[in-house]
C-alpha positions in Angstrom: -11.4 9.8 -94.4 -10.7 6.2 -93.9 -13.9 5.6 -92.4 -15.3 7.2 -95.9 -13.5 4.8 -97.8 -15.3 1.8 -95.9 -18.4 3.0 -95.0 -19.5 4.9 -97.9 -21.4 2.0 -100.4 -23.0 0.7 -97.3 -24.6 4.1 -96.0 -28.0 5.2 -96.6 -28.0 7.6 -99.9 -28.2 11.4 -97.8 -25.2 9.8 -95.5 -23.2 9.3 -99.1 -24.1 12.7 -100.1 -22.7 14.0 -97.3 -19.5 11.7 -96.8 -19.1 12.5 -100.6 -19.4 16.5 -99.6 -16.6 16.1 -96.5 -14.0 14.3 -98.9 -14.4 17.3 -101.8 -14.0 19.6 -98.6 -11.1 18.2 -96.9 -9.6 18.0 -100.5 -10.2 21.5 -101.2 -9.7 23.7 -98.2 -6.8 21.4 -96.2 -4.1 20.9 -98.8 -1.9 18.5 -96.9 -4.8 16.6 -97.4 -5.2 17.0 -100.8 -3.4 14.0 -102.4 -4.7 12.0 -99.7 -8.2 12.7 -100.8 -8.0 12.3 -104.4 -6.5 9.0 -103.9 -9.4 7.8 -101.7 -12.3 9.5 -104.2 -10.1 7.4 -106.8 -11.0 4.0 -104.7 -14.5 4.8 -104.1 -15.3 6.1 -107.4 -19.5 7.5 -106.3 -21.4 8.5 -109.5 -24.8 8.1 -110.7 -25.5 4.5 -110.6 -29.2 4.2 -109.9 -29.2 7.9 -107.8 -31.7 10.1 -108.2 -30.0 13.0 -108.2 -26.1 13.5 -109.9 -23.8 12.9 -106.9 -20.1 15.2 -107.6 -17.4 13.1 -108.5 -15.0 14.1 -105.8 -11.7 13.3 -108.0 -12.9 15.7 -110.7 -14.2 17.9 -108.3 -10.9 18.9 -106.4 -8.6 18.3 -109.4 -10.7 21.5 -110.9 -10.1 23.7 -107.6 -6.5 22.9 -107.7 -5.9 23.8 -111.6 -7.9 26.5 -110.9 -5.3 27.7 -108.1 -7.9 28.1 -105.4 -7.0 25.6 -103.0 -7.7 26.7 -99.0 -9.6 29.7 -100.6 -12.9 30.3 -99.1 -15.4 33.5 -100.1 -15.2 36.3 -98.0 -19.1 36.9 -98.1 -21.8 34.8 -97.8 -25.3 34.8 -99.6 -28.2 34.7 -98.5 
């Protein structure tokens, strides 16, 4: 995660995307690193500043799962 927090301005824009992705994950499905997670989206703060497409906003995205209750809860079938 601390290699998110530095690298993620300077990475090419898929690279964001997907360091973006890993921090809402890590947030969401490993709770002791929750808190951890939502202070380092806090720092890097990725949104829509020039983007073609509307990154998440990792902050509001984990605060959500974890009102919702469903922290470390994954679905039990996949689609296809």
């Amino acid at each position: 995660m601390v290699r998110v927090q530095i690298e993620i301005h300077k990475a090419d824009e898929q690279v964001r995307h997907n360091m973006n992705r890993f921090l809402i994950a890590a947030g969401c499905y490993v709770t002791a690193l929750t808190g951890y997670a939502i202070s380092i989206a806090d720092k890097i703060k990725t949104g829509t500043d020039g983007q073609p497409y509307k990154m998440p906003n990792a902050t509001a995205y984990i605060k959500k799962v974890q009102a919702k209750g469903s922290l470390r809860k994954k679905k039990k079938m996949a689609m296809c």
